[in-house]
C-alpha positions as a LaTeX table, in Angstrom:
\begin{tabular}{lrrr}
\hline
Residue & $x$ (\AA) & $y$ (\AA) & $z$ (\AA) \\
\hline
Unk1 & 157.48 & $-61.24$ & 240.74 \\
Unk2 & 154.29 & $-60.76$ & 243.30 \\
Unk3 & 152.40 & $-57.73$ & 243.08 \\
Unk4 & 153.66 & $-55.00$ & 245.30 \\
Unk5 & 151.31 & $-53.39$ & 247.67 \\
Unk6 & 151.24 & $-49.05$ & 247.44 \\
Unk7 & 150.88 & $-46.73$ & 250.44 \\
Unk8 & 149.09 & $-43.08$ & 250.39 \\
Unk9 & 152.25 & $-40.64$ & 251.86 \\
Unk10 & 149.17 & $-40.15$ & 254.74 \\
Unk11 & 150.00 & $-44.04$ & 255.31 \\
Unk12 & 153.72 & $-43.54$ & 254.52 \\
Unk13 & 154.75 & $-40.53$ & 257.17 \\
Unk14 & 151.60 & $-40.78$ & 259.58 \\
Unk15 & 153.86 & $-40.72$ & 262.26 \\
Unk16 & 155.68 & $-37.72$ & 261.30 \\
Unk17 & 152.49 & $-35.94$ & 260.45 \\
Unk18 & 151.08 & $-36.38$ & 263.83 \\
Unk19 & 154.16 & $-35.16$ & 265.48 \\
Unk20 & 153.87 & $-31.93$ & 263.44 \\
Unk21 & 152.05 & $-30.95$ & 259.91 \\
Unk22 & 151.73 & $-32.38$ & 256.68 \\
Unk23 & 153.00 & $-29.18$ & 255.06 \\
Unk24 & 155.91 & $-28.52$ & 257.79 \\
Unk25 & 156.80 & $-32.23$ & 256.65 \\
Unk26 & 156.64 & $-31.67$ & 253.14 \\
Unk27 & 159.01 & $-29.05$ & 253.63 \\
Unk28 & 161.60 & $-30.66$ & 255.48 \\
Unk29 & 161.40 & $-33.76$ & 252.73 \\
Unk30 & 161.79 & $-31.36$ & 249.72 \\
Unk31 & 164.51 & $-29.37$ & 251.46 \\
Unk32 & 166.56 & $-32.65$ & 252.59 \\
Unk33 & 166.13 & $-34.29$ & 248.80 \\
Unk34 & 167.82 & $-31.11$ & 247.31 \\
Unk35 & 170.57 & $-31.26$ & 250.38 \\
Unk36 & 169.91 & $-28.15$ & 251.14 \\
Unk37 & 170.54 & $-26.28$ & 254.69 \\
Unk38 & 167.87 & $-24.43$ & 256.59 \\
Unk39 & 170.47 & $-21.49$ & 256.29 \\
Unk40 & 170.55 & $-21.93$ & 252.60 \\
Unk41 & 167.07 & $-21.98$ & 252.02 \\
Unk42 & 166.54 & $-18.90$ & 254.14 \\
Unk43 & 169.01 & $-17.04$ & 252.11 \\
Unk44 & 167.29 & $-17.88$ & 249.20 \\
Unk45 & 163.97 & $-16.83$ & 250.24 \\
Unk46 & 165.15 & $-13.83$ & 251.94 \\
Unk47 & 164.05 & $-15.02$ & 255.61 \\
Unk48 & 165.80 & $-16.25$ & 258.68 \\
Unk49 & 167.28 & $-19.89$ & 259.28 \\
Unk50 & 164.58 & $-19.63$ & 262.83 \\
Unk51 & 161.70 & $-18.95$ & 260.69 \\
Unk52 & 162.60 & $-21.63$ & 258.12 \\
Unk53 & 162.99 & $-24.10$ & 261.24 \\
Unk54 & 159.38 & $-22.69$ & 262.90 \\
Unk55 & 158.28 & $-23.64$ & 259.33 \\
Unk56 & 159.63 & $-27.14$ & 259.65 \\
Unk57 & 158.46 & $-27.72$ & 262.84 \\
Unk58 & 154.65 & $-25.84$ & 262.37 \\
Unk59 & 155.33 & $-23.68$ & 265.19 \\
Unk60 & 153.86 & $-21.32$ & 262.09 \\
Unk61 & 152.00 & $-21.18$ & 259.68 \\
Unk62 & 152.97 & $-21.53$ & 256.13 \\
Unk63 & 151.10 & $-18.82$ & 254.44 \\
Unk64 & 150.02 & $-18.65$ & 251.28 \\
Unk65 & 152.40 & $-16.13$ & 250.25 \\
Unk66 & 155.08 & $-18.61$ & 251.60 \\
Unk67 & 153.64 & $-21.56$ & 249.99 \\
Unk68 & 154.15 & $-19.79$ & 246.92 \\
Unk69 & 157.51 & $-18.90$ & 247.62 \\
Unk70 & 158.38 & $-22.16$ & 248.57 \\
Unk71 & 156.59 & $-23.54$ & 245.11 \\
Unk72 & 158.99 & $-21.47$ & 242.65 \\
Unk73 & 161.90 & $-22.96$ & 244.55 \\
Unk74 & 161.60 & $-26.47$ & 244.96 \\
Unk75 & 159.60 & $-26.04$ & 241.12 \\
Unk76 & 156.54 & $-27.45$ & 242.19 \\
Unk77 & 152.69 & $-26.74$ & 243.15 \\
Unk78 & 152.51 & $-24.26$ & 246.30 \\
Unk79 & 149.31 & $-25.94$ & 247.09 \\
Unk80 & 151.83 & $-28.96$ & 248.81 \\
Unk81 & 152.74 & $-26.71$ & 251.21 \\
Unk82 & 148.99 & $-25.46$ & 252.50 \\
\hline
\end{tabular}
């Protein structure tokens, strides 16, 4: 077996980072590997399915508030979505 070569997830999703922002990205992935629905995840953090997609597509901000939020759900570091 040859070594394998490793990419950064800059490397990885560079397209998709220049078409919006690493954190809206980051979003989208975590929310598509638990299969959930922009509905559902609004529901669950008590905010609408158009601000979960403005998320998604950084046409805002993800706050730190938010970031936080988003941390205790998907059970990981809020400082991946800032």
């Amino acid at each position: 077996m040859g070594s394998r070569e490793t990419f950064s997830i800059d490397e990885v999703f560079a397209d998709l980072f220049a078409e919006t922002s690493k954190p809206a990205t980051i979003l989208r992935g975590f929310r598509g590997r638990d299969e959930i629905t922009q509905v559902e995840l609004a529901e669950k953090l008590g905010i609408s399915q158009s601000v979960v997609a403005e998320l998604e597509s950084a046409k805002r901000p993800i706050s730190k508030a938010m970031a936080m939020k988003l941390g205790t759900f998907f059970d990981t570091s809020y400082k991946a979505f800032l």
